[in-house]
N, C-alpha and C positions, 0 to 999 in steps of 0.2 A: 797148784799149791803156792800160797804165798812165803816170802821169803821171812824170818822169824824176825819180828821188830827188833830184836836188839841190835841185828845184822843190819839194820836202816842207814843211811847215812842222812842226816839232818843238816841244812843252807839255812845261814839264817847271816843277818849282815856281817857276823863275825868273817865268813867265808866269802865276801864278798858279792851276795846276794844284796841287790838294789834296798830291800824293805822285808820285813819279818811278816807283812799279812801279802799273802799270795791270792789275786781277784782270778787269774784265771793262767794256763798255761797249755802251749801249743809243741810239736814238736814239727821245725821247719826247717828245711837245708837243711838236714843232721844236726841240727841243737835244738836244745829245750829251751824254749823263750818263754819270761814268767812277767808278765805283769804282778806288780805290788804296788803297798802304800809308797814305795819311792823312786818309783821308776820301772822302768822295763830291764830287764836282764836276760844275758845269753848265756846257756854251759854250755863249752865248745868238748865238753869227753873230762877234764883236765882243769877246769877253772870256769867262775863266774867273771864276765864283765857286762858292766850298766851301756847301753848305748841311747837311751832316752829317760830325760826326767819326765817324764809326763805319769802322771801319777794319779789322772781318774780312766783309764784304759780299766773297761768293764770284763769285755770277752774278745777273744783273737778269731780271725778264722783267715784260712788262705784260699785264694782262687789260682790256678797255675803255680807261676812263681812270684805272686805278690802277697807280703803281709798283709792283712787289713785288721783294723780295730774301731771296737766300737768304744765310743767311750760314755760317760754321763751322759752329756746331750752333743753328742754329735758321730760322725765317722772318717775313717782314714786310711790311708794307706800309705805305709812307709816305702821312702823313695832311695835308703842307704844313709840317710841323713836327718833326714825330720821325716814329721807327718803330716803327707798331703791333705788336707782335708776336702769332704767330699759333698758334703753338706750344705745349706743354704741355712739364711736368717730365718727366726722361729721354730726351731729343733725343738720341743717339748719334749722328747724321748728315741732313744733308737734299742733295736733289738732284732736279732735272727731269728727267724723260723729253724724247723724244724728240719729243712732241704741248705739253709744255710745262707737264703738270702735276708740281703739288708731291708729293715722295713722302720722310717722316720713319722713319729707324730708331726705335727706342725699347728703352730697357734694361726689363730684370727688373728690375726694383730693390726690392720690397716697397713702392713709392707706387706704377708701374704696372705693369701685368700685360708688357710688352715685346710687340715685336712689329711690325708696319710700316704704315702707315696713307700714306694719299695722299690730296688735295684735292679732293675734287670740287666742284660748283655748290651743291648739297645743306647739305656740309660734310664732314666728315673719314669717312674709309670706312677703316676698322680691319681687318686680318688677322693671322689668327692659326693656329698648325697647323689644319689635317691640311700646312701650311705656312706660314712656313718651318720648317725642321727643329729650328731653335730658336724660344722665345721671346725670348730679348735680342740682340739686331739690333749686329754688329760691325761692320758694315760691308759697302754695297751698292753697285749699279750697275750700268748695262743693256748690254745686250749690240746691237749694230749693227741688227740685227731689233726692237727697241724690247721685250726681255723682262729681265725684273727679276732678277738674281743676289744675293743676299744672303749670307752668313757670318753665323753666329754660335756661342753656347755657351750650353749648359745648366748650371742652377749642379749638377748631379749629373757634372759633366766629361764630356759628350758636346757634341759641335763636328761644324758640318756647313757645308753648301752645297744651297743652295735656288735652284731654277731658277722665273717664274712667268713664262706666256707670256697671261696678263688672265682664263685660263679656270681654266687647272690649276697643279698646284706639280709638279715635280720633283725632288725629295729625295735626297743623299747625305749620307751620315755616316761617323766615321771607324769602323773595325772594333775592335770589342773585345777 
């Protein structure tokens, strides 16, 4: 049963909460840490304090005992003071699967070759055709089944959609 909403108790900056739109929130080392429009924010039981402005933090997730965050176009991991970043030039997009690891679009750009790469323990595991259909990654995201959809374009104006289920790709493009 849930608790009756009047009994809620509502954070909003009045209380000391970073920002009033909350992106996303985790609970780590016994506090709730909430990404918002103004920053990151910790409740230690007893009170809100901000300990980073950074304020496009999309989703949190942890691995052991390290924060990590995704943000707009990039990712991170908080070191007790900033956030490391983890990321290279040409970020188009990042987002978690469904198991929780990191997965980065990346443009053609003539500094990288584009393409979509994910996190592993290792470190970065890069792909590239015979998928996706392009090299510069427009925009991705998984389908309910935990299989990777991506969009993108070739700089020769060929645009497609790529299906990967972790073994194979799935390939359309549009018709010539």
């Amino acid at each position: 049963n849930s608790p009756d909403p009047l009994a809620w108790s509502n954070y909003t900056i009045g209380e000391g909460l970073a920002g009033n739109r909350v992106r996303d929130l985790i609970i780590f080392e016994d506090q709730v840490i909430v990404a918002s429009d103004g920053g990151v924010s910790a409740w230690d039981g007893s009170s809100w304090s901000t300990f980073s402005q950074r304020r496009d933090i999309r989703r949190f997730h942890h691995s052991g005992d390290s924060l990590r965050a995704v943000y707009t176009n990039g990712y991170g991991v908080w070191d007790g003071s900033d956030w490391v970043e983890k990321t290279n030039n040409g970020i188009t997009g990042v987002a978690l699967d469904n198991q929780g690891v990191v997965w980065t679009g990346i443009a053609n750009n003539g500094i990288t070759s584009g393409g979509i790469s994910s996190l592993a323990d290792s470190g970065w595991v890069h792909y590239l055709p015979d998928g996706p259909s392009t090299n510069s990654v427009l925009s991705f995201g998984f389908t309910h089944d935990g299989d990777l959809l991506v969009g993108g374009g070739r700089s020769n104006g060929e645009f497609g959609l790529s299906r990967f289920n972790g073994n194979q790709w799935q390939i359309w493009t549009n018709p010539t």
